[in-house]
N, C-alpha and C positions, 0 to 999 in steps of 0.2 A: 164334490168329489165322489168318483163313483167305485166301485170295487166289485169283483167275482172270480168265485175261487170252484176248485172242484176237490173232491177228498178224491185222495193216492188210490189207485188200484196196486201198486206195485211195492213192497217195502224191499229199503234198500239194504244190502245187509253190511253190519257196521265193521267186520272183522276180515272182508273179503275185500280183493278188487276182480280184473277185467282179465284176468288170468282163471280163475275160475271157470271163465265159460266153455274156452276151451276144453279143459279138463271136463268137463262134464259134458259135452257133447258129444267127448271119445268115450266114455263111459255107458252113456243113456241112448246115443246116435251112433255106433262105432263105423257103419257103413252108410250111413246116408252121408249123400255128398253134399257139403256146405260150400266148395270153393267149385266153380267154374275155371281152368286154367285153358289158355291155347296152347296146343305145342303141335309143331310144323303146321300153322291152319286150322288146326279142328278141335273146340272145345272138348276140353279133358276134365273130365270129373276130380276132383279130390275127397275121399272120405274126412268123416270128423277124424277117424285114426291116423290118417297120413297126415294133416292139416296140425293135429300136437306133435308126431313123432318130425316135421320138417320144423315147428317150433322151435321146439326145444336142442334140436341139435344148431340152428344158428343160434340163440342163446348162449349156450354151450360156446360159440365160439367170440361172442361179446365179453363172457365172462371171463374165457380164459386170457383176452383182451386187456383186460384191466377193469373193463367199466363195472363200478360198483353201485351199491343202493343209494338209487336219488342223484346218479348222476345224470346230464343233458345228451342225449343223441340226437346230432340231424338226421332227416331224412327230406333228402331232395330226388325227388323221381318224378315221373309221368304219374298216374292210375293206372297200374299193374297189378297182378298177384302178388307181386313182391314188394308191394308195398302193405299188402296186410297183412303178410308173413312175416317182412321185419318190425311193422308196428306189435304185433304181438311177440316178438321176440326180445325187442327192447323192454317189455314191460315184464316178460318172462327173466330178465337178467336182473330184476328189479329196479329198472332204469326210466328216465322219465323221456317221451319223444317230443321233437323241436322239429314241426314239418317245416320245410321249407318249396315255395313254390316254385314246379319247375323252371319256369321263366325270368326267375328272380334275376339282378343285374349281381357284378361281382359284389357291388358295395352294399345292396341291400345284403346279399349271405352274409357278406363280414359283418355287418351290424347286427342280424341274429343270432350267429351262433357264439358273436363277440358278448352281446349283451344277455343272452341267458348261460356263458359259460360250459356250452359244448366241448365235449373231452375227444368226443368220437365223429364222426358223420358220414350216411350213407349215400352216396349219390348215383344216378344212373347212367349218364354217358360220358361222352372224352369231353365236353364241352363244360359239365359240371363242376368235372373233375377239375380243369382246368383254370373254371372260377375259383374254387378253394383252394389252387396251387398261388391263383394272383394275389391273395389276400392271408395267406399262412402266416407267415411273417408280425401279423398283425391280430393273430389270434394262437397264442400261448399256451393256451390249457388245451389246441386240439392237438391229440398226439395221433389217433387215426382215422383214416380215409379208406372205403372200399367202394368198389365201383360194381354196380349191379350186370351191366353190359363187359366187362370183364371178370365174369365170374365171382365178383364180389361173395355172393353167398356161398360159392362152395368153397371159398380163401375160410370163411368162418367156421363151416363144418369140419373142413379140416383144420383150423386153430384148436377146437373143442374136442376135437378123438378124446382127450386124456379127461376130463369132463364128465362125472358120472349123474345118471337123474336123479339124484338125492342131492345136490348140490343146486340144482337148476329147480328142485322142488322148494328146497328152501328160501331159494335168491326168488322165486315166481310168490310165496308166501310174503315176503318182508314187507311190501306195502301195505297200508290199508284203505278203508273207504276214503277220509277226508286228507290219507297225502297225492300229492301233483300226481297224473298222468301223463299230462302232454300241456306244452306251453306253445297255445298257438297265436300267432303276433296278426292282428290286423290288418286289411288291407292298406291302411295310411292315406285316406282320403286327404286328411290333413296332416301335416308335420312326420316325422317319425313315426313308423310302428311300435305299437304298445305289445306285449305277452301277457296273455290273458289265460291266468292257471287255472286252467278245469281237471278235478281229482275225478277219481275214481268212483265216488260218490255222484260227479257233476251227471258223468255219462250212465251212471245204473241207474237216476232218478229220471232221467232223460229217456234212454232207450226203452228202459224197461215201462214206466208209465206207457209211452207211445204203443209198443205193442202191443199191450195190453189192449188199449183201448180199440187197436185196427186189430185186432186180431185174426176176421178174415183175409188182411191180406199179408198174414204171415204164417203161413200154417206150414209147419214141416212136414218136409217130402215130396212137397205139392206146390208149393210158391217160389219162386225164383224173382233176385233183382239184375238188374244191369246197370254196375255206376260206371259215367262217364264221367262225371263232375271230378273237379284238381279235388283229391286226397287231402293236400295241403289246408282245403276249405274246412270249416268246420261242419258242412252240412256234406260233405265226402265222409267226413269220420264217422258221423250219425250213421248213413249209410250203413257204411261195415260195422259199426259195433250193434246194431240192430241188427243187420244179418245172422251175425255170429250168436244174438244173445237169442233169438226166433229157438230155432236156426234156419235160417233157408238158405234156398244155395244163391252165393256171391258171385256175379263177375264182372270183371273189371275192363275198360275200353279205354286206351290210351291214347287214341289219336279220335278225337270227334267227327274227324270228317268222314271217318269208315262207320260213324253210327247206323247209319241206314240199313247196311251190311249186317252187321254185328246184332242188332235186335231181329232179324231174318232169320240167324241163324244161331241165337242163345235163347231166343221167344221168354222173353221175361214175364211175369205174371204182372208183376209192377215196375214203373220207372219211377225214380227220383228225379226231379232239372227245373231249370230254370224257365221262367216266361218266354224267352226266348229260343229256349229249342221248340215250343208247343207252334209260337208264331210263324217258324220258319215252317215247320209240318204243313202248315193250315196256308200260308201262304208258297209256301212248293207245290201242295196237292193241286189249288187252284191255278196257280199258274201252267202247270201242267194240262191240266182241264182245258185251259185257254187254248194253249198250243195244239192240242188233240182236236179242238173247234167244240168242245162240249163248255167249254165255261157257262153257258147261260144255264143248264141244267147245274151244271156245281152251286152256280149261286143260289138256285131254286132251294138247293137241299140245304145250303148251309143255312137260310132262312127258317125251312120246316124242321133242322136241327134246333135252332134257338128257340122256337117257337114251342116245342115239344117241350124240350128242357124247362123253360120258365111256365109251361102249364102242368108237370110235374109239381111246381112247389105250389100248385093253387090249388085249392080245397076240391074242385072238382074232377080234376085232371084235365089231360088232355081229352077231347072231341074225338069220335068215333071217324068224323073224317081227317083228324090231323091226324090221329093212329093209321088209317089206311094211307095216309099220303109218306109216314114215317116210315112203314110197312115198307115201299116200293122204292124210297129211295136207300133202305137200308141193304137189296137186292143191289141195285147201284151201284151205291156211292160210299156208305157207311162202312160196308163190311172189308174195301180196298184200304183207305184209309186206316181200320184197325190193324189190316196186313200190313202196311207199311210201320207197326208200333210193335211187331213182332206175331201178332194173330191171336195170342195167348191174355193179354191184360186186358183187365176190365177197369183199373185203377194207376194213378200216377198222382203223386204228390209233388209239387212245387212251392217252391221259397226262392228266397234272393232278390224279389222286387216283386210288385204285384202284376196279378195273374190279367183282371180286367174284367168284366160281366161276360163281355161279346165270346171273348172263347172260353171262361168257363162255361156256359150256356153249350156254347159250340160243341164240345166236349161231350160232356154231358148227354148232348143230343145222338151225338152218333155212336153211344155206347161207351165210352172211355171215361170215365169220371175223373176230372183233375182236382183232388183236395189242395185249396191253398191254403200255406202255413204261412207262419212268420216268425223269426229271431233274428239273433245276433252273436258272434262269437261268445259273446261275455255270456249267455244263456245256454252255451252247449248247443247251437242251432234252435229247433223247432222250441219253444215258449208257447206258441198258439195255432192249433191249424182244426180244421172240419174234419168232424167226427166221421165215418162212411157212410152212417146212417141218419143223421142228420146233417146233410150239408145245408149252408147259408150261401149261395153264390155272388161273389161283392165281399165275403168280408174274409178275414183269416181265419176264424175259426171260434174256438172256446180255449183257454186257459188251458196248458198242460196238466191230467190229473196230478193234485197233490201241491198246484203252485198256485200264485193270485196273479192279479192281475186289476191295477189302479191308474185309472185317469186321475192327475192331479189338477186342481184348481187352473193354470195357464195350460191345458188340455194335454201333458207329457202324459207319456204311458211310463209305468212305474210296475217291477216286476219283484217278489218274491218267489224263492222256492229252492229246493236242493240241486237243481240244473246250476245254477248260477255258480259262476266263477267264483273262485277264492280272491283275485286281489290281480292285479295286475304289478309283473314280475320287475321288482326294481323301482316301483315307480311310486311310493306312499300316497305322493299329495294326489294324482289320478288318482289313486282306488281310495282315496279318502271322497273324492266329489264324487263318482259313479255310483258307492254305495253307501251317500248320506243314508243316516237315520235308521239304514238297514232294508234299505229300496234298493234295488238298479234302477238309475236313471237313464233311459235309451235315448233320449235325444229324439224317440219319435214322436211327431204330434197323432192322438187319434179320440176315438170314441168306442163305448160298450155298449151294446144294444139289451135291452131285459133278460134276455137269453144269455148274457153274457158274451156273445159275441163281438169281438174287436174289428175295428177296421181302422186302418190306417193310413192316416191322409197328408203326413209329410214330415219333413224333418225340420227341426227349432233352429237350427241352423243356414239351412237352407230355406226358410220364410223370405221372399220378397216382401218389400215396402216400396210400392211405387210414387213418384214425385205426389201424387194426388193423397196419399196416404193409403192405398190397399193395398193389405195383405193378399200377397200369393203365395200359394202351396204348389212348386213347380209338380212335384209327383204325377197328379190328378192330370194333367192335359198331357205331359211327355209321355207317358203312357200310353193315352189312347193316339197320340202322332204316332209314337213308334209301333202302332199296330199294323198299319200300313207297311205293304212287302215291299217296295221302294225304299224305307227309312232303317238305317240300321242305328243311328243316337239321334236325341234331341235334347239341347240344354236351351230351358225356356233364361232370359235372362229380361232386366228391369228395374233392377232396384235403384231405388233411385232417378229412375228416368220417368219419362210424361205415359210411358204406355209399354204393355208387353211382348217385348220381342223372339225369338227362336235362332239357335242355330242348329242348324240341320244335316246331318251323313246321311248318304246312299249307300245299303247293300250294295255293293259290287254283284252279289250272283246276281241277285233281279234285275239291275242293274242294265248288264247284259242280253235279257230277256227280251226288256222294254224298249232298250233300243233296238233290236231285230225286230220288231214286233211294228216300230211306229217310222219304220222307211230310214234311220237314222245309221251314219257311216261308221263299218267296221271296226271293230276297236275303238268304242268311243266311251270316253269314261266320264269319270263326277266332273274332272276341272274342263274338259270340251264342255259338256253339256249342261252345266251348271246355271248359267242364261239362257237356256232352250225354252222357247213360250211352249212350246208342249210338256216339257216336264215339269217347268213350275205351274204348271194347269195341275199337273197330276201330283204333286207335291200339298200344292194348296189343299185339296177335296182331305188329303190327310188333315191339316191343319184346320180345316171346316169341320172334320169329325171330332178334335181335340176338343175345339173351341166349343161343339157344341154339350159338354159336359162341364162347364164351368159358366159363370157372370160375363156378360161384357166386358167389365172392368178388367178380370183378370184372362179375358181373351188375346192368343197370339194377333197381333195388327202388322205387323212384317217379320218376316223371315230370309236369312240367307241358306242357299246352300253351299257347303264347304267342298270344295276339290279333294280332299280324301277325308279319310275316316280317323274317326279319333283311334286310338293303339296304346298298349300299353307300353310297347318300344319307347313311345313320344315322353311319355308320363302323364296321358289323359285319364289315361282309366286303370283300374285298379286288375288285380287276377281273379279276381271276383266279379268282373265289369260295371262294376263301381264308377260314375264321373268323377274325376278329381276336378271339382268345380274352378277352385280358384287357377287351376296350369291352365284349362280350356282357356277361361277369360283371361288368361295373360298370354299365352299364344296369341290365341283368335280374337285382339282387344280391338284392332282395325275393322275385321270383320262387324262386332258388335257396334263400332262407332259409324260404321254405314247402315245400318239397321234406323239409327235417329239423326244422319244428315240427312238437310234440306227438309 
């Protein structure tokens, strides 16, 4: 058993919650802008003073609402400003928040806001609205509903006219460190959604350690984020409550496919996201490169990118000629690339599944440093990620100051520390197993290197045992499949059977690309081209990269690809993009059973 810890840079204060920060930014910051807003088109500053006086008067109108201390509010919206407006509003009422994800179906809402006892809930269009009209009936204790896209927040402002700030001081006081915050429910890979209570306490030991430790890349005045990630997410919340707690300035992107745009023209210092927004970058730039006729140059530099990067962490550095080769393609190549990430970041941190060597390195090389972390709701997000100045590229990082961090005996990762969740909401016998003995148990498998650093190489759950008796760790090869700009999922599958198999989704953009590209007819999708000897030629070279990070044994030996994409509409994947393993294999059981006929 192995164990590493780090001591706290950040003490939590015990008498406080996440209202405070507020109030002290309009205090100590009264003019710097913390919030980015759009209005008609074009990013709008918000001061810390505007940012507590638009608080507290929706507050103000919660309150005069009914909702009292320690009751449950939804909050169903895109990623908007107005969604950390009302998150801090609900906590300024004294009130606890129940995000719910914009996509959610009706019966997923019903069962959150049924099962944490929602009085109130915000939502944001006629569609939402519409969900909580289908399912009222079946939820008793909600008495209201305001709609963000019909004026919802000014319906609350004007509820609260009669509402003075000594009321809304006192209602923003009543909580303290270790009561509820926010109860936010799992993606449900398996069975029902859990609610996972992180107080007030979860996120100051959380936010506050984190910035601490990056502290250059949260310097107010001067740093700027752009979250695009679902709010709903718990590593959305990190986001904003690290913003706010910095302070730097916030903004928010509600539609991801205007990202491209949106970092152009909000120029973030740092981004937050996921593996898969870095992949698409890196496999857009190229592809792009292709189409211009310059690919073989792109490749050149994404080579002397990685090449640079991994002579970086070696004792010598890099060679006087890879420095001049770095030099010419940062004229290039390097410095478009950072244009398209806004012009302004030097840094981006990623969670939600691992990041890879190839594009950290990649990263790395052309100037952009991606830190990969890792957690899990029940952790308040981030648990482990790479310092700025010591990064490990390959692993997640070091222990959040102030937490531990234990490899158990059958290789779980086992987690201590003040981030962690109070209990999961309604549910004893769950948060009795989660936190035997006084651990979180993550369900992940990994390892700690002398440094402390973790890396993590799969989930106990998700362990294949193939007919032969080998373990596999799907993680470690889906990964490097879906590296490849052609693959948008890969669930390796085998258990149980003589050898390991793949089922495989195409991106539709690249998609598209490839076949304009290789003489193939118009409008031609996954299910036409799915048997195309050219595209399982080009599929395969992905699955030759997977395979060659892992054992024979646990090497893909056939693969399908599927006619469309896994969706969370279907029930394949989660809002998190999460596989919901067991739906895939019971959808696509045909699919998997012609993987091992004949």
């Amino acid at each position: 058993m192995r164990e590493f810890s780090l001591p706290a840079l950040y003490e939590v204060p015990t008498d406080g919650n996440l209202t405070d920060l507020i109030r002290r930014n309009a205090a100590q910051h009264p003019d710097v802008a913390v919030m980015g807003r759009k209005v008609a088109g074009v990013w709008t500053d918000v001061t810390a003073r505007q940012f507590l006086a638009e608080v507290r008067a929706a507050a103000k109108g919660l309150i005069a609402s009914g909702v009292r201390p320690g009751d449950r509010v939804g909050l169903m919206s895109r990623t908007r400003y107005e969604w950390v407006l009302l998150d801090f509003a609900i906590w300024s009422a004294g009130a606890v928040t129940v995000p719910v994800y914009e996509t959610s179906s009706a019966e997923q809402l019903q069962w959150i806001l049924g099962d944490s006892g929602a009085v109130a809930v915000l939502v944001e269009s006629d569609a939402h609205a519409a969900a909580v009209d289908s399912v009222r009936d079946r939820l008793p204790e909600l008495c209201n509903v305001w709609q963000i896209e019909r004026d919802g927040v000014g319906e609350l402002v004007a509820a609260g006219a009669e509402i003075d700030d000594a009321t809304v001081d006192e209602r923003s006081a009543s909580a303290k460190a270790d009561d509820p915050a926010t109860i936010v429910y799992t993606s449900g890979t398996t069975g029902r959604p859990k609610g996972c209570v992180l107080t007030h306490r979860s996120f100051f030991a959380e936010c506050g350690n984190a910035v601490e430790r990056l502290k250059p890349l949260f310097r107010t005045g001067e740093c700027s984020v752009l979250l695009f990630l679902p709010a709903a997410h718990v590593f959305g919340r990190l986001v904003e409550v690290a913003a706010v707690m910095a302070p730097i300035k916030l903004g928010c992107v509600p539609d991801i496919k205007q990202l491209t745009d949106e970092l152009a023209s909000f120029k973030p210092t740092l981004i937050l996201g996921v593996p898969r927004v870095f992949e698409k970058v890196y496999n857009g730039a190229r592809a792009k490169a292709q189409a211009d006729g310059k690919g073989a140059i792109f490749d050149k530099a994404a080579h002397t990118a990685i090449a640079y990067s991994r002579a970086l962490s070696a004792p010598s550095g890099p060679s006087t000629a890879l420095r001049l080769k770095h030099k010419v393609f940062d004229l290039l190549v390097y410095r478009k690339l950072r244009a398209v990430l806004g012009g302004r970041g030097e840094y981006a941190i990623s969670g939600g599944a691992p990041l890879g060597e190839r594009l950290g390195h990649f990263f790395r090389g052309i100037g952009f440093t991606v830190l990969e972390g890792y957690g899990l709701t029940e952790s308040c997000a981030a648990t482990a990620f790479n310092p700025w100045d010591r990064q490990k590229i390959g692993t997640v990082g070091q222990p959040l100051p102030g937490s531990t961090v234990r490899i158990a005996d059958d290789g779980e990762v086992l987690l201590h520390g003040d981030q962690l969740f109070q209990g999961y909401w309604n549910n004893e016998p769950a948060t009795a197993e989660a936190l035997a003995d006084g651990w979180f148990h993550t369900g992940d498998i990994g390892t700690l290197d002398e440094d402390g650093y973790l890396t993590i190489t799969g989930r106990k759950k998700e362990i294949l045992v193939t007919a032969g008796g080998k373990n596999v760790a799907p993680a470690v090869i889906e990964d490097r499949i879906r590296g490849h700009a052609l693959v948008a999922e890969c669930m390796v599958v085998g258990d149980g059977r003589p050898f390991v198999g793949a089922l495989i989704t195409l991106d539709e953009e690249f998609l598209g690309r490839w076949a304009a590209e290789h003489g193939k007819p118009e409008g031609a999708t996954a299910a036409s081209l799915r048997e195309d000897p050219e595209l399982l030629a080009e599929v395969q070279k992905a699955v030759d990269d997977g395979n060659a990070a892992v054992s024979k044994a646990e090497s893909v030996r056939k693969f399908r690809v599927l006619p469309s994409q896994f969706t969370e509409e279907a029930g394949h994947i989660t809002p998190s993009l999460k596989l919901k393993r067991n739906v895939v294999a019971k959808d696509f059981a045909d699919e998997i059973e012609s993987i091992y006929r004949g």
